[in-house]
C-alpha positions in Angstrom: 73.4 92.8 81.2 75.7 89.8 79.9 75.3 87.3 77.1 74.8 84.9 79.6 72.1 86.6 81.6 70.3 87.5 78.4 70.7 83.3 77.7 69.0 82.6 80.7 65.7 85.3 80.5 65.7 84.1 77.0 65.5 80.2 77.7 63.1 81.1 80.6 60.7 82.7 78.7 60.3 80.1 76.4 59.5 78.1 79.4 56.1 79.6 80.0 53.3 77.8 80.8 51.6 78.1 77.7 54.4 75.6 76.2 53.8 72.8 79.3 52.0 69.8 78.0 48.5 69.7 79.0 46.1 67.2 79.8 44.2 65.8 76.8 40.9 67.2 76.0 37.6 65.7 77.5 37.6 64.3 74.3 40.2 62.3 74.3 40.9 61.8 77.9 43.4 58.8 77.5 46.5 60.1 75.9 48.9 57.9 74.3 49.9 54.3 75.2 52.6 51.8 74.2 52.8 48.1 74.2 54.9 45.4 72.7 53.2 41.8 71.7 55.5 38.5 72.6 54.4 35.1 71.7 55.4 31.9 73.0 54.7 30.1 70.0 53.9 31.3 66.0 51.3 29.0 64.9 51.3 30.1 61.2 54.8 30.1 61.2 54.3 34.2 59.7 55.2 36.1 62.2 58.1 34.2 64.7 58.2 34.4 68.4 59.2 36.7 71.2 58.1 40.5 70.3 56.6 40.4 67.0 54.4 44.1 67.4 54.8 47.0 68.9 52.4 49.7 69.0 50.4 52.8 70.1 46.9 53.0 71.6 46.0 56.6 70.7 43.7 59.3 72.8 40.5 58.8 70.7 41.0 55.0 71.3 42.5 53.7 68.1 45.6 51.3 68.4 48.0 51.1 65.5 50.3 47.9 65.3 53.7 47.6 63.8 54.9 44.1 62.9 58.4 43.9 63.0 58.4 41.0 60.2 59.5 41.8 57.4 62.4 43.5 58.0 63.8 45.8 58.3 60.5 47.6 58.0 57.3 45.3 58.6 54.0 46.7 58.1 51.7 48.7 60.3 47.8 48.8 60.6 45.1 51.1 62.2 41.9 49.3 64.1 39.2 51.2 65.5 40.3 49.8 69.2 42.2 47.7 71.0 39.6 45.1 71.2 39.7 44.7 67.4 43.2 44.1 67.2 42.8 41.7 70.1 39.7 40.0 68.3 41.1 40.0 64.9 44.7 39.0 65.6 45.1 37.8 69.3 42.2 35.4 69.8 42.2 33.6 66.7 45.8 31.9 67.6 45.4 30.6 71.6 48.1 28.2 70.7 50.4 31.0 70.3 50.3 32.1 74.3 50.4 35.6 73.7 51.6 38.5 76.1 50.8 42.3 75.7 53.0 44.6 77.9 51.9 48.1 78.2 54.6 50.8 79.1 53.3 51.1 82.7 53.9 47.8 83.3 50.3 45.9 83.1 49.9 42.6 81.1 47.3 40.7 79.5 47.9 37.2 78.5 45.3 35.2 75.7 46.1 31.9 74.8 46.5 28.3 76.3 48.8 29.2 79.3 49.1 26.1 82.0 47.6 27.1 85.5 51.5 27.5 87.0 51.8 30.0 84.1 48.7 31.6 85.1 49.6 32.0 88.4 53.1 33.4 88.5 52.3 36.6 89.0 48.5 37.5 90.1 48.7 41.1 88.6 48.4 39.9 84.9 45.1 39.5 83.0 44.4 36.6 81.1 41.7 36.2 78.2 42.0 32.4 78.8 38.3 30.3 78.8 38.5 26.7 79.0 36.8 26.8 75.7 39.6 28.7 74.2 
């Protein structure tokens, strides 16, 4: 057998199945997801605008945040959920017309967005009350 025969058993073996990812346990049927955070607008003049966060939502439902101010590092916290990052960071500012963008593509808008805004493109969520 040649070198390059044995290369390729060799590379195929440690192809087996045992090495494919697998779907997360029943536990933790989510798996991982990214999103960015853009405002319009930085009421407390803190964080800027455009994308100010990126982060993770993890498998057992946690979501960790990154701010990207400071730099060149920022800071990064942990919340219990989504919701509680939404609740304790997102709400709290409507003036700052906030978008989340997931990495398949969905959006959820929170903040004081005019109807037109609203309703250029039917597939994103808003989080916007009149009372907001």
């Amino acid at each position: 057998m040649t070198e390059a025969e044995q290369t390729t058993e060799e590379e195929t073996d440690t192809k087996s199945p045992d090495l494919a990812p697998k779907r997360p346990a029943r536990l933790a049927p989510e798996g991982i997801r990214t999103f960015t955070v853009a405002r319009q607008y930085d009421e407390t003049g803190v964080s800027g605008e455009g994308v100010v966060i990126e982060g993770v939502t993890l498998a057992t439902g946690q979501c960790i945040a990154h701010w990207l101010f400071p730099p060149p590092r920022g800071s990064i916290a942990v919340f219990d959920s989504m919701s509680d990052f939404i609740t304790v960071h997102i709400r709290p500012h409507p003036s700052n017309r906030t978008i989340i963008t997931y990495d398949d593509g969905e959006q959820e808008r929170f903040g004081l967005f005019t109807e037109e805004e609203k309703s250029d493109d039917e597939n994103i969520q808003s989080d916007t009350s009149p009372n907001n």
